[in-house]
N, C-alpha and C positions, 0 to 999 in steps of 0.2 A: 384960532386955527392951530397954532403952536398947541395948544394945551391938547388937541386932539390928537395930533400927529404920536404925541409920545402917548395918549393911552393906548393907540393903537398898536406902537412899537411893544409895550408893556402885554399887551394881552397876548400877542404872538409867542412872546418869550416863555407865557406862561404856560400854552398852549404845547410849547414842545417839549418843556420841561414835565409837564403831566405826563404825555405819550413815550417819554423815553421811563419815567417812572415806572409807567403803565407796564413797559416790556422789561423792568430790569425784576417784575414781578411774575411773569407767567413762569412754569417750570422749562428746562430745556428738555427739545424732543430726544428720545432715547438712541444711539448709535448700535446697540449693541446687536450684532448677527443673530439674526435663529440658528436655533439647533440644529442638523446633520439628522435626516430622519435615518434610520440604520434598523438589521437584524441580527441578535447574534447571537449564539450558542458558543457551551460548555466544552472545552477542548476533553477528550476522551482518551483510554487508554487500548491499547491493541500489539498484537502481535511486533518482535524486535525483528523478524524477518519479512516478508514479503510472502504470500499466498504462492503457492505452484500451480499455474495454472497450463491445461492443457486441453485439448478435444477427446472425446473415445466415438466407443459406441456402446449402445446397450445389449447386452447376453444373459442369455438363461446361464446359469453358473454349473448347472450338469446336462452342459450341450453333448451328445454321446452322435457319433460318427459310426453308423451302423452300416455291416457287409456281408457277403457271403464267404466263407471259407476255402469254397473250392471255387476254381474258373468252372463256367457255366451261361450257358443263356437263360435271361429272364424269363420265366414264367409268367407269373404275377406279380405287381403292384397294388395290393390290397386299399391303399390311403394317400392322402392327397396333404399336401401343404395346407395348414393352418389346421389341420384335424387332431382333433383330442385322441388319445389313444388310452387303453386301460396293462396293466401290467400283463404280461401272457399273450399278448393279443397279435395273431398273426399277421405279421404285414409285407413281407414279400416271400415268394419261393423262385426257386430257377429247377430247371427242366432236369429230371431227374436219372434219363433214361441213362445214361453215361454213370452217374454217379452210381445206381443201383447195380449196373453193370461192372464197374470197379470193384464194392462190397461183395458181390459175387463171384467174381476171381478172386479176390483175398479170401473168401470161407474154405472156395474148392481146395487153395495152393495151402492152406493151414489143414485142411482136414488130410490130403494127401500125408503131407508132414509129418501129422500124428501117426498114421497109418503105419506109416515109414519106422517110426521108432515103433511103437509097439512092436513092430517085426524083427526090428532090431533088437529088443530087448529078447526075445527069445531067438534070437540066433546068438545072441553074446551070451545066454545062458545055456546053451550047447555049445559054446568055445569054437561058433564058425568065423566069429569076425571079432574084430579086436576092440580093445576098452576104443581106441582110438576111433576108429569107425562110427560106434557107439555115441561117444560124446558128439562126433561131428551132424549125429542126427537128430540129438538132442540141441542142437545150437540152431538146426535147419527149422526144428519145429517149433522152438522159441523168435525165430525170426519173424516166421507165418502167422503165428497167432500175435505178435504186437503190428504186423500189416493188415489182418483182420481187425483189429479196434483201431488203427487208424482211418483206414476206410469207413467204418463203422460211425466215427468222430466225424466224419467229415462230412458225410451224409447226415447227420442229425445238425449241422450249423447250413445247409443248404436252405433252409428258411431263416428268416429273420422273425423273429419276435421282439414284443418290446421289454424291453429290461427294466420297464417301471412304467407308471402313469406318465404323460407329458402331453408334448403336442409336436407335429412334425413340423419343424422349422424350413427345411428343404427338399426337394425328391430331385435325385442324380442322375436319374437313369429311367431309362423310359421299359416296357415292356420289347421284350421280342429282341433285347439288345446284348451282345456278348459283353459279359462284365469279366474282368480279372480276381482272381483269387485278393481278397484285403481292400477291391476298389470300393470307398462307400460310395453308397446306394439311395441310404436316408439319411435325414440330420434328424436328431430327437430329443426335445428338451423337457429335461425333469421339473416340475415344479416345488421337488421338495426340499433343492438345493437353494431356490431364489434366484435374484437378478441381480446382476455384477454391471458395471462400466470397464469396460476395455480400455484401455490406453500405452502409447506409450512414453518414455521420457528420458531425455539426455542423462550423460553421466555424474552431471556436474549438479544434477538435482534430484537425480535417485539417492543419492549419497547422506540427502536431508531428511532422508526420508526414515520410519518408521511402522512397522505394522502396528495397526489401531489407530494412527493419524486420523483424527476428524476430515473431512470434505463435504463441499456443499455440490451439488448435482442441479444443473438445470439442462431441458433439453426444448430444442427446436419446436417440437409438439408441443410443450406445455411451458410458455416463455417468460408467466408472470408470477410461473411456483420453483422455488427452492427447496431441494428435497436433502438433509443431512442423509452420509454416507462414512463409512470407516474403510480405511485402507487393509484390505485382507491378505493382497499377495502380491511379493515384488521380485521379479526374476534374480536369478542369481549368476546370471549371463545375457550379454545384450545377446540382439538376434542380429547373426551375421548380415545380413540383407542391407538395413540400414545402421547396425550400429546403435540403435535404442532398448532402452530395456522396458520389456511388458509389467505393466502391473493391472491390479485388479480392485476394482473402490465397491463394495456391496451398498446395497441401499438402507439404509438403518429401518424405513417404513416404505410403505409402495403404495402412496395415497391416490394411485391415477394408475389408467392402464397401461400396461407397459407394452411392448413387443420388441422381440429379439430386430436389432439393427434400426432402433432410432440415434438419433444423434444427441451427443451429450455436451456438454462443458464442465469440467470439474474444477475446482480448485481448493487445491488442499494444502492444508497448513500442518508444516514442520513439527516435528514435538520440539526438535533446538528451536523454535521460534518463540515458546510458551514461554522459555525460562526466562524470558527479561522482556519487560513493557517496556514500549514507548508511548508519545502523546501522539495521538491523531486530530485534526483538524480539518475541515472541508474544503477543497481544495479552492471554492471562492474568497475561501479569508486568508489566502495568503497574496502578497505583493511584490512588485519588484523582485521576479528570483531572478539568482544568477549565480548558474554552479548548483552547489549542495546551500547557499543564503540565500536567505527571502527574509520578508516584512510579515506580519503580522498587527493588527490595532488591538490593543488590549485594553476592556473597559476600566477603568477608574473612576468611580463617581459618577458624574457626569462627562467625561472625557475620553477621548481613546486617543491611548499612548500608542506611537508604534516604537515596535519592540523587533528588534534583529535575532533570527534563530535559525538552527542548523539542519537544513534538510534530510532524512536519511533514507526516504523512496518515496515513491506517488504510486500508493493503491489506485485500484480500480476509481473509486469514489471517495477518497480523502486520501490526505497527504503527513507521511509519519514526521515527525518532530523528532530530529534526535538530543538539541540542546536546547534551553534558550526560554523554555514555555513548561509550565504546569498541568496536570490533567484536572479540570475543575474551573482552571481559569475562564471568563468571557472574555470571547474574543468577536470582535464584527466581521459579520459573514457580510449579506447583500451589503450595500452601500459602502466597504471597505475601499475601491476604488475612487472613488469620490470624496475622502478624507485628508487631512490634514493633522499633524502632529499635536497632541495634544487640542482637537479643534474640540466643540462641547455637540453631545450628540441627544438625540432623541430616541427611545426603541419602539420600534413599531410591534404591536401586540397582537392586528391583523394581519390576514394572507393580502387582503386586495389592497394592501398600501403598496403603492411600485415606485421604487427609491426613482429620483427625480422628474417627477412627474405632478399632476395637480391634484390625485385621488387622494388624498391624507388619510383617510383611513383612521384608525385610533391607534394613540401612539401611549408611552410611556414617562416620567422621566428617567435617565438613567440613574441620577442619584438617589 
């Protein structure tokens, strides 16, 4: 019985001696994190100033403000808004009866006049009336015949014609209605000058400005096209009203239909802005700002470092870098929030991987 008891003790011992063998032999399981899935682009270089941005509207650039010359009642309205017109082409007159009337007292009062000297002249050559008399009838009859060509003048601007091809932007005035001498009547826009953007703009940013400035144009009508534009004209006095000054952006190309009075958004860049880059970056890879700092993750290997740098504005859709960061460097855009200092990352190669989530998508490594 004794000899049993201890082989049984002996077998046990062997038994646990094997099983810790057993486990000082398998490998240990791995501790180590996964990667940080992430995406991330190249920091880029852009403008050392900030875009000018502002609203206008869109204009024919030889909008012309057509009238009659003399007060008058309307006759006719030959054309209507949105109507094409050919150069020569008659399009309003007013009532003529006055005016022809007018013309005709200034022929009678000029032809009297002549009359006048001519009699004068041979009475001052029989020495009845004096040089002076004389002159003062030659002054009468120079008077009469420049009130005959004004009248004359005025009656031939009693119609409106068009002063080039275009199209009528506006009509002022209805038929059968008393217009004032100089009141326009019609609006008429040339087609051979092109389409401008209207606007206007403070003092503190006219000043940046240049003629031939590049700008981009987008308008309400057509929301998902960007149309380049050059700065042609910028007042040289604000407008007393509000104190802004007008300027004028032409369209560089006119890929879409325009019409006078859509609405635009321009924004135009400085020529002082061209003279010195900064770095640009999208404004999801920046972190913790506060002030003109903020955080940035910058790839290394398989790592993103965050890195401290000096904000100098926030474009529309990324943010200028003015110290701190490289143009070229990778930095982590999606997933930036969700990192850690030096943590080790993964780059996602796909659109449909979505940082912490279970889609994985195809990824990269970053080293």
């Amino acid at each position: 019985m004794r000899t049993n008891a201890v082989n049984a003790a002996s077998l046990a011992l062997l038994l646990a001696a094997t099983s810790l063998l057993a486990a000082c032999g398998e490998p240990a399981a791995s501790t180590t994190p996964p990667a940080t899935p992430v995406r991330v682009q190249a920091a880029t270089t852009g403008p050392a100033t900030p875009a000018i941005a502002t609203n206008g509207l869109v204009a024919i650039k030889g909008e012309m403000r057509l009238s009659f010359k003399t007060t008058g009642v309307i006759k006719s309205i030959r054309v209507r808004e949105g109507q094409l017109v050919r150069k020569g082409e008659r399009l309003a007159d007013i009532e003529l009866t006055e005016v022809n009337a007018q013309v005709e007292q200034a022929r009678q009062l000029a032809s009297k006049a002549q009359r006048d000297l001519e009699r004068g002249e041979r009475l001052y050559g029989d020495q009845v009336i004096s040089l002076e008399q004389l002159q003062d009838l030659r002054t009468q009859a120079s008077v009469a015949a420049a009130q005959l060509r004004s009248a004359e003048f005025n009656r031939g601007y009693a119609v409106i014609t068009a002063p080039g091809d275009g199209v009528i932007l506006r009509k002022l005035a209805e038929e059968r209605e008393l217009t004032p001498a100089g009141e326009p009547v019609l609006i008429l826009g040339t087609h051979d000058r092109g389409y401008v953007v209207r606007a206007a703009l403070s003092d503190r940013e006219v000043v940046q400005l240049k003629i031939g400035d590049p700008a981009q144009i987008r308008m309400d009508a057509y929301p998902r096209q960007s149309i380049a534009g050059s700065l042609v004209e910028i007042a040289g006095a604000a407008d007393p009203r509000n104190g802004m000054f007008p300027i004028e952006v032409r369209f560089d190309s006119v890929p879409v239909a325009l019409a006078s009075g859509l609405v635009a958004k321009l924004n135009i860049h400085p020529a002082a802005a061209r003279a010195r880059q900064l770095t640009y970056v999208p404004i999801a890879a920046v972190v913790e700002g506060n002030g003109d700092r903020a955080s940035v993750f910058v790839v290394e290997g398989d790592r993103a470092k965050r890195r401290e740098v000096r904000v100098a504005f926030i474009a529309p859709e990324a943010i200028a870098i003015d110290s701190g960061l490289q143009p070229g460097e990778q930095i982590v855009t999606d997933g930036a929030l969700y990192l850690q200092d030096d943590e080790r990352i993964q780059i996602v190669t796909e659109a449909r991987r979505v940082i912490g989530s279970l889609d994985v998508g195809a990824v990269e490594d970053a080293g």
